[in-house]
Backbone as ProteinMPNN parsed JSONL, in Angstrom:
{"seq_chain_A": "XXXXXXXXXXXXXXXXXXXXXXXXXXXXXXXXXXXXXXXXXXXXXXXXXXXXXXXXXXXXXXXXXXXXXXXXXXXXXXXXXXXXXXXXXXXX", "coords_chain_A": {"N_chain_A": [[-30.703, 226.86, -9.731], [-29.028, 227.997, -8.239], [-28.173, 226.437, -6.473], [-27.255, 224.378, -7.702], [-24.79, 225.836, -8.405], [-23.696, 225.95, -5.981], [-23.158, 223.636, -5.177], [-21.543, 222.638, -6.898], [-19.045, 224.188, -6.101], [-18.149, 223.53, -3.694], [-17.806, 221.026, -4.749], [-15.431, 221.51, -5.974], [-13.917, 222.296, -3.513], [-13.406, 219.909, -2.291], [-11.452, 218.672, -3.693], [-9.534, 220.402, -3.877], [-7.355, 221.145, -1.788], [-7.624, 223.597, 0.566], [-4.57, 225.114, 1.116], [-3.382, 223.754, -1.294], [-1.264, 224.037, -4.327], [-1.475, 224.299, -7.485], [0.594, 223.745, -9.86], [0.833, 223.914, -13.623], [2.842, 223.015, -16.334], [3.284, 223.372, -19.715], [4.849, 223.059, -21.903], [6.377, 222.28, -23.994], [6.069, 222.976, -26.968], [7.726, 224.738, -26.577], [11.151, 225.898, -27.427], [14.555, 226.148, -26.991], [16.918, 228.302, -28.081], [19.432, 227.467, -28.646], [18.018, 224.454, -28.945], [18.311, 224.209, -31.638], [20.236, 225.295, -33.021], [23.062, 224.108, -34.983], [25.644, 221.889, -34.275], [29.075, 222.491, -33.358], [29.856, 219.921, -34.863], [28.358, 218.944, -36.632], [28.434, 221.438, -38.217], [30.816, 221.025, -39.194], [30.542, 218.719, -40.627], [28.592, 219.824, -42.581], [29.836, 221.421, -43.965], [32.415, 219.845, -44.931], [30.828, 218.144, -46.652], [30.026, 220.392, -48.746], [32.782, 221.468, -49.81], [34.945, 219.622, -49.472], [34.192, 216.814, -50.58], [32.814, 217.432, -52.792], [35.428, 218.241, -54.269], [36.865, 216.036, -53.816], [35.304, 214.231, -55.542], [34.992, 215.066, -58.033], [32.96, 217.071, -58.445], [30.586, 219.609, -59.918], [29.646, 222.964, -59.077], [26.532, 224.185, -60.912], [24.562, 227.065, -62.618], [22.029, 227.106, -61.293], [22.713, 225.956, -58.85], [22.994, 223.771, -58.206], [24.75, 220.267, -57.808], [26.801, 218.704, -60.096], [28.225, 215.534, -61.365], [31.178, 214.547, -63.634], [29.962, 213.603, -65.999], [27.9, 215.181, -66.597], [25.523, 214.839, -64.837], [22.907, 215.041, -62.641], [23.858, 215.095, -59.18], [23.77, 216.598, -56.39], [20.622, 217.631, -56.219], [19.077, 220.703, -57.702], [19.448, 224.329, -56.077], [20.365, 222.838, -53.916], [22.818, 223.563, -52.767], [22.705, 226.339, -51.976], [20.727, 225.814, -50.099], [22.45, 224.236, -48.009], [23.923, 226.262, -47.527], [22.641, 228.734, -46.572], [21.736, 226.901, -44.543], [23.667, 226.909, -43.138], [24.534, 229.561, -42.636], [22.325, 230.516, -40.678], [22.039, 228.756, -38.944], [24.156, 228.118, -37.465]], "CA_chain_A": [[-29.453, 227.226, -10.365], [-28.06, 228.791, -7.147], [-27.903, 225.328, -5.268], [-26.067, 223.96, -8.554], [-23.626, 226.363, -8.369], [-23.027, 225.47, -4.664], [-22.884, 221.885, -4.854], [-19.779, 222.663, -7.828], [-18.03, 224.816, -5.94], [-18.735, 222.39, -2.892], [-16.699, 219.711, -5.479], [-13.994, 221.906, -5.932], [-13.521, 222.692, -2.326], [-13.099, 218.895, -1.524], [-11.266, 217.781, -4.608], [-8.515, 220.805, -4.039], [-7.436, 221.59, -0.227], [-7.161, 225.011, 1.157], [-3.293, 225.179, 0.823], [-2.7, 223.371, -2.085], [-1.028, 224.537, -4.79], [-1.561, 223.567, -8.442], [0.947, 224.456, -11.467], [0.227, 223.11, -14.963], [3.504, 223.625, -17.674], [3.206, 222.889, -21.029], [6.58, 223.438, -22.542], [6.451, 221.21, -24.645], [6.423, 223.43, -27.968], [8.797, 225.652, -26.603], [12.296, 225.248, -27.275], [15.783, 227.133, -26.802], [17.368, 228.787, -29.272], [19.805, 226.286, -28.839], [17.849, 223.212, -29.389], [18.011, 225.168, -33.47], [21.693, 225.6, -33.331], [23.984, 223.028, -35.362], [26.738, 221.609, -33.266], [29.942, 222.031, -34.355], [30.671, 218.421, -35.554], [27.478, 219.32, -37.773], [28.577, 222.346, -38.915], [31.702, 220.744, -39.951], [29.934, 217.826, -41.851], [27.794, 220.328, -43.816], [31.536, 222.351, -44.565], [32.941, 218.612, -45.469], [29.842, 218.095, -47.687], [30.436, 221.551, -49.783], [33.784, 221.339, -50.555], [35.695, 217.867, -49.769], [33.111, 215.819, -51.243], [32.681, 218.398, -54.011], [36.77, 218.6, -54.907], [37.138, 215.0, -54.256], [34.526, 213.507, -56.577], [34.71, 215.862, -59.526], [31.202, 217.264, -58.511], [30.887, 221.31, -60.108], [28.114, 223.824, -58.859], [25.609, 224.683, -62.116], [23.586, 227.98, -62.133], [20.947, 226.623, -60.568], [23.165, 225.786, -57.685], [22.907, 221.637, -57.953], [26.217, 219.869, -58.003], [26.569, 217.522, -61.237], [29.129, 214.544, -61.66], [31.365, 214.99, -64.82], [28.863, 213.872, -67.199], [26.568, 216.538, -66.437], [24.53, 214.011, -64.13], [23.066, 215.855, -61.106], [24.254, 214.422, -57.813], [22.265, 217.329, -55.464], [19.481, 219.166, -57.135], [19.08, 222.467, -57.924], [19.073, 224.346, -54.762], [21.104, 222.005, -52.559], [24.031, 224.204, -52.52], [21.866, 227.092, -51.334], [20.015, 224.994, -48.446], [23.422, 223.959, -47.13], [24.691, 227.318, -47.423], [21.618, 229.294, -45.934], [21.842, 226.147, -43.465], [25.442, 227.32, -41.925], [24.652, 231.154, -42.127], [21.207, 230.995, -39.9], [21.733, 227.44, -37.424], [25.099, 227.934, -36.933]], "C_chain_A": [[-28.407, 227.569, -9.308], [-27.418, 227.287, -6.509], [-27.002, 224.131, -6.565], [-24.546, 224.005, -8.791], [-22.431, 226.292, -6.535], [-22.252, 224.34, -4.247], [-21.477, 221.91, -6.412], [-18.914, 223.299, -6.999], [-17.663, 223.98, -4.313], [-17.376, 221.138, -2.919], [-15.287, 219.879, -5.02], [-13.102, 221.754, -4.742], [-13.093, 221.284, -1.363], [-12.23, 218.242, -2.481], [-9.906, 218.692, -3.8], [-8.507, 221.274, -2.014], [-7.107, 223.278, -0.006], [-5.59, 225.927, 0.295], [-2.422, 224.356, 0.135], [-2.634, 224.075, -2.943], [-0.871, 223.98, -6.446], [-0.553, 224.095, -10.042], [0.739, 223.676, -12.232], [1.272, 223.694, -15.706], [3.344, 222.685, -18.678], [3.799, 223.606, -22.069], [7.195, 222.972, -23.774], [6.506, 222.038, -26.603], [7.527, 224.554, -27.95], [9.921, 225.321, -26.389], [13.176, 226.248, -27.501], [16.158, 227.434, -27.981], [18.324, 227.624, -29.488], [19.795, 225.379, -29.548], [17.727, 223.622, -31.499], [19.233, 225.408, -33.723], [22.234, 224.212, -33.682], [25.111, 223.036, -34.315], [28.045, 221.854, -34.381], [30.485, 220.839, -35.345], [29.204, 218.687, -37.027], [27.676, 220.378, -38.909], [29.742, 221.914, -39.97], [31.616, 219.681, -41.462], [29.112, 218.482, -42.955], [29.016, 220.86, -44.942], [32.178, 221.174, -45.594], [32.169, 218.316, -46.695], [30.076, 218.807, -49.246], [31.809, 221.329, -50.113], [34.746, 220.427, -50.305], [35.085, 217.179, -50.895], [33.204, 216.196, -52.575], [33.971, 217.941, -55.168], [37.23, 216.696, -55.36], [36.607, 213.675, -55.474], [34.103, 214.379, -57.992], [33.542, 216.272, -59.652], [31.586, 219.046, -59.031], [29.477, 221.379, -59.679], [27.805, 223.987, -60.52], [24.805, 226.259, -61.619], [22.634, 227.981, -61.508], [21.702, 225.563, -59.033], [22.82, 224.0, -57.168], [24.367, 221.204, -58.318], [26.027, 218.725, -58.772], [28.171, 217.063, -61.366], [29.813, 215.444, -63.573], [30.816, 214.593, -66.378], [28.214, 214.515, -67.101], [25.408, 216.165, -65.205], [24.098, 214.641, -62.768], [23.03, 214.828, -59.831], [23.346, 214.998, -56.629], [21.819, 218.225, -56.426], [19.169, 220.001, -56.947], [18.418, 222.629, -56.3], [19.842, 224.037, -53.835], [21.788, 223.164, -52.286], [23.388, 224.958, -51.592], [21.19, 226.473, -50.055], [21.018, 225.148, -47.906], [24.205, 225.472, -46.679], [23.582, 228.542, -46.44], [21.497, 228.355, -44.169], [22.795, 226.675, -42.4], [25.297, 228.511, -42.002], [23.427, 231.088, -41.023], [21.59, 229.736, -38.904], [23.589, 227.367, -37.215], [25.9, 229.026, -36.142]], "O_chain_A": [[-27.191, 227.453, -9.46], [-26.249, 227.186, -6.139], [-26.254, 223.222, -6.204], [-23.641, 223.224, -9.085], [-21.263, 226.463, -6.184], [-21.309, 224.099, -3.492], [-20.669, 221.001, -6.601], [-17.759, 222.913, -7.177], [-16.467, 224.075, -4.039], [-16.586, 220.636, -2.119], [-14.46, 219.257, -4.354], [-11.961, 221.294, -4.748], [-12.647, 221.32, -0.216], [-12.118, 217.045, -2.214], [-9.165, 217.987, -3.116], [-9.444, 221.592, -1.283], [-6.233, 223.894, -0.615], [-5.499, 226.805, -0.563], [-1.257, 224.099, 0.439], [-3.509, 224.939, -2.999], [-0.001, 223.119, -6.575], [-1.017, 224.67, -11.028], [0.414, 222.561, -11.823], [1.061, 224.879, -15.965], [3.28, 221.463, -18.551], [3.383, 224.465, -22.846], [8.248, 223.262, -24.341], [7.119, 221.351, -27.42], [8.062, 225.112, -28.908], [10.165, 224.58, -25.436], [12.8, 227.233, -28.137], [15.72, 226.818, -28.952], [18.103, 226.836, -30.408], [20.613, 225.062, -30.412], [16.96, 223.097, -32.305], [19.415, 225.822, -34.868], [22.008, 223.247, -32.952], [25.426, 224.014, -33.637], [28.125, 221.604, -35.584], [31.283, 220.886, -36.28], [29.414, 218.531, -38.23], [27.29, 220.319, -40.076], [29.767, 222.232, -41.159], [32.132, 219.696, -42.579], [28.912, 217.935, -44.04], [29.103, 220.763, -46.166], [32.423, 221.407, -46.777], [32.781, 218.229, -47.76], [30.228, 218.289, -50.353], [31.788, 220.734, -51.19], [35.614, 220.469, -51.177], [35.581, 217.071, -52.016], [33.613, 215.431, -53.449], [33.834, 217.52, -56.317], [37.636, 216.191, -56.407], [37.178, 212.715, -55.994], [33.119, 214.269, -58.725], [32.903, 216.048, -60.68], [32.59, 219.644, -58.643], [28.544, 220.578, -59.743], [28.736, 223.923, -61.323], [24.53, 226.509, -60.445], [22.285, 229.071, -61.054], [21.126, 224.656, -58.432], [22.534, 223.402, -56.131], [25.039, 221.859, -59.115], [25.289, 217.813, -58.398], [29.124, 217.839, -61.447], [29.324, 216.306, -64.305], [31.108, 215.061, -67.478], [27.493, 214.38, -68.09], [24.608, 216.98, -64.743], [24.918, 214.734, -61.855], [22.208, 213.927, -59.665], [22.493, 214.358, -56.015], [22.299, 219.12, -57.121], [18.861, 220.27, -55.786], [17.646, 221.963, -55.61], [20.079, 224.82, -52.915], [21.257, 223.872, -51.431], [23.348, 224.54, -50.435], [21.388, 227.027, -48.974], [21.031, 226.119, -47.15], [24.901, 225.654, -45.68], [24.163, 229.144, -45.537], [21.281, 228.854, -43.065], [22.668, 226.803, -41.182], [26.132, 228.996, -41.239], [23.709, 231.956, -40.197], [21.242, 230.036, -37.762], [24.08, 226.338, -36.75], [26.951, 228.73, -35.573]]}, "name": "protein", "num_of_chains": 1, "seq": "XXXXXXXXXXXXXXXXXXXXXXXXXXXXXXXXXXXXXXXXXXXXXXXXXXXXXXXXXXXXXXXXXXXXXXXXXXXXXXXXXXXXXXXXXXXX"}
């Protein structure tokens, strides 16, 4: 067992040199607060969304916060409003 543990550490000692130096990152799930922030041209298209879009196509909010055409027809479903609006208070 002893002469196992020699002949590994043996390995090591020829694989890695003296005065080398080895980092390893893995960054890769970590990301800036930033990369989670809407840009302005985004922020503005969600803004454009809610009320251009809204005023210009005769869309109304419902209690259930879905925007329906003037037959009653829902355009975004229940909710939307709320996403977009929860969207621009927390990523923007």
């Amino acid at each position: 067992m002893a002469s196992q543990f020699k002949e590994a550490q043996q390995m090591i000692r020829e694989m890695i040199s003296p005065k080398q130096r080895i980092d390893i990152y893995d960054h890769k799930h970590m990301m800036s607060d930033q990369a989670f922030k809407l840009s302005e041209q985004e922020v503005r298209a969600l803004e454009y969304i809610i009320h251009k879009v809204s005023k210009k196509w005769n869309f109304r909010p419902t209690k259930y916060n879905e925007l329906v055409d003037e037959p009653n027809k829902p355009v975004f479903k229940v909710s939307t409003l709320n996403a977009f609006r929860k969207t621009l208070e927390y990523l923007s």
